[in-house]
C-alpha positions in Angstrom: -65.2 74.5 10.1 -65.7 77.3 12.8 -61.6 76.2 13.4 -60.4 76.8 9.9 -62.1 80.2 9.8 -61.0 80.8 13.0 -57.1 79.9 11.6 -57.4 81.9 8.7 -58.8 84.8 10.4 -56.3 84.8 12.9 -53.3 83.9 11.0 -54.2 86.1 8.1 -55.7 83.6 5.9 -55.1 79.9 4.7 -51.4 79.9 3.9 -48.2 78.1 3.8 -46.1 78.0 7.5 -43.0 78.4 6.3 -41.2 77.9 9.9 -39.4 74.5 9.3 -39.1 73.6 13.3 -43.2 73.7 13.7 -43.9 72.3 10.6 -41.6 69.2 10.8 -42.9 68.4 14.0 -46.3 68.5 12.9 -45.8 66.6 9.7 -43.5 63.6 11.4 -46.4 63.1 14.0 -48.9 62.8 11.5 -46.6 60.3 9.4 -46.1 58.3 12.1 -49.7 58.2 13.6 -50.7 56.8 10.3 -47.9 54.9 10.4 -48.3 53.4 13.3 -52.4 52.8 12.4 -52.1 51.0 9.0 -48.4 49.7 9.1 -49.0 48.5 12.6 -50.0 44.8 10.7 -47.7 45.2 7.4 -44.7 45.7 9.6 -45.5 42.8 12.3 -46.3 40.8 9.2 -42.9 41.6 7.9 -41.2 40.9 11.1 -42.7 38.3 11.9 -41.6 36.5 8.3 -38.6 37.8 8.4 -38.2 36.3 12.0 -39.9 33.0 11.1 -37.2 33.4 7.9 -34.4 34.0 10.3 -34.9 31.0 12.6 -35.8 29.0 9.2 -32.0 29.5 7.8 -30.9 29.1 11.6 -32.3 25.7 11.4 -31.1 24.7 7.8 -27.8 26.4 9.0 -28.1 24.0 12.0 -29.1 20.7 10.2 -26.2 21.6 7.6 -23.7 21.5 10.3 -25.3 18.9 11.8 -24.9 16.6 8.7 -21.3 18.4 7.7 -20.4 17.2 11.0 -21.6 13.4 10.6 -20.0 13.6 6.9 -16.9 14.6 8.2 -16.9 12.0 11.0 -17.9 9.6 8.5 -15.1 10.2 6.5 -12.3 10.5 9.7 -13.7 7.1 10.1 -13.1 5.9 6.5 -9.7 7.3 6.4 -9.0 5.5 9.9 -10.0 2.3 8.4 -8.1 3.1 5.0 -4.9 3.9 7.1 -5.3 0.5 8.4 -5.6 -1.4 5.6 -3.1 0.1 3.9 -1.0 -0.9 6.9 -2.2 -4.1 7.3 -1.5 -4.6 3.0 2.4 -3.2 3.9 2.7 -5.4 7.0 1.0 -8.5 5.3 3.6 -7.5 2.0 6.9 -7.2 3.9 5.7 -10.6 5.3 5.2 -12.0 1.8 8.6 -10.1 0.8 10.3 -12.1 3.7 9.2 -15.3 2.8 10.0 -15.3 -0.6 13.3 -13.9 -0.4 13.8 -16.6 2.7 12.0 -19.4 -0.3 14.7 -18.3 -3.2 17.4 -18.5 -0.3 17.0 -21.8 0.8 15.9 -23.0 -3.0 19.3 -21.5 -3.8 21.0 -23.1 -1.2 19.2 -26.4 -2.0 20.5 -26.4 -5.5 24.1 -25.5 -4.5 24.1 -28.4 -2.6 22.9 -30.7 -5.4 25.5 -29.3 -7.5 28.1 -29.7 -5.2 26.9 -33.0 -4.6 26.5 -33.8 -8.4 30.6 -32.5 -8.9 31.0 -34.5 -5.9 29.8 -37.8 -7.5 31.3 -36.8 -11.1 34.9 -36.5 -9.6 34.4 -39.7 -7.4 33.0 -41.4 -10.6 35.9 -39.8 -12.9 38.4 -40.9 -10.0 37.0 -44.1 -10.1 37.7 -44.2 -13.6 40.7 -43.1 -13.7 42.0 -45.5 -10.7 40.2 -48.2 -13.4 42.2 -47.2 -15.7 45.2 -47.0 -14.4 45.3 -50.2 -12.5 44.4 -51.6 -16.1 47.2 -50.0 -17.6 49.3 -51.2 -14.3 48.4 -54.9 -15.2 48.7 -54.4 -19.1 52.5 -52.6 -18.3 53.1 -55.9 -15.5 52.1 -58.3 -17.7 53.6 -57.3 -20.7 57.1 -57.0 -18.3 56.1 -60.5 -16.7 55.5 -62.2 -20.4 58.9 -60.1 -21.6 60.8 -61.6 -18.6 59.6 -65.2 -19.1 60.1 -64.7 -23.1 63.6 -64.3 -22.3 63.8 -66.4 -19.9 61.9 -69.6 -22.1 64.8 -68.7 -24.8 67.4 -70.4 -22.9 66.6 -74.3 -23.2 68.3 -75.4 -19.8 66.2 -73.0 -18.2 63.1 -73.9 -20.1 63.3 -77.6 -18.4 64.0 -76.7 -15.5 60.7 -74.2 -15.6 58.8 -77.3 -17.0 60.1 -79.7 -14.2 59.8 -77.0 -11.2 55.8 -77.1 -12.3 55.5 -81.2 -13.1 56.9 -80.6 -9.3 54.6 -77.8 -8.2 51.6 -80.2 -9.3 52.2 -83.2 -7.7 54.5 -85.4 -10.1 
């Protein structure tokens, strides 16, 4: 206490310091002496959770990227294989494509040749009529001549003995 009486008696009593400079000083030191006694463990507390925090999300952040990168080479991977299938399904189609349209072609070309075969065999048949019926009517027309001729030839009686006699000859009498 001698200190304080020795302050006031000096300085003209216990009193406010009103010089700014002096007193800023003197207060920041004394904020940051107790400061720096009881926030010494609060604030290395703090850092160090906020540091253990930090290298927390550092580590998520890490395994994120880790797995966002797997995911995304994953799913290169399925779209390389998709790619090929869908290539391999156009390939194996244009294949099919080909050997249908080759299938209807020679089908087609198949049955054009058993039509033209068919007409083929239904205008020899219909020739083969017609030459039938022609040589028919060829005999029918000859006869009929042959049996006109001898009818007028069998009217005349001298000629009808000597037609008689020429075949009693012919056969041997």
């Amino acid at each position: 206490m001698g200190i304080c009486l020795y302050l006031a008696s000096t300085e003209g009593g216990i009193g406010f310091n009103l010089d700014i400079l002096e007193t800023n000083v003197l207060n920041l030191a004394i904020i940051l002496g107790v400061l720096f006694y009881f926030g010494r463990s609060v604030l290395g507390k703090m850092l160090s959770d906020r540091r253990s925090g930090i290298e927390s999300a550092i580590t998520e952040a890490e395994q994120a990227a880790a797995k966002a990168s797997a995911a995304l080479a994953e799913a290169q991977q399925k779209l390389a294989q998709a790619q090929a299938e869908a290539e391999r399904i156009r390939a194996e189609s244009q294949t099919n494509a080909q050997r249908a349209k080759e299938e209807v072609l020679a089908k087609g070309k198949a049955d054009v040749e058993k039509i033209k075969a068919a007409a083929a065999a239904d205008v020899s048949s219909e020739q083969e009529r017609a030459i039938a019926q022609l040589r028919k009517r060829v005999v029918a027309i000859a006869l009929e001549r042959a049996e006109a001729q001898l009818q007028d030839r069998l009217q005349d009686h001298n000629m009808q003995e000597r037609f008689v006699d020429r075949c009693i000859a012919q056969l041997g009498g």
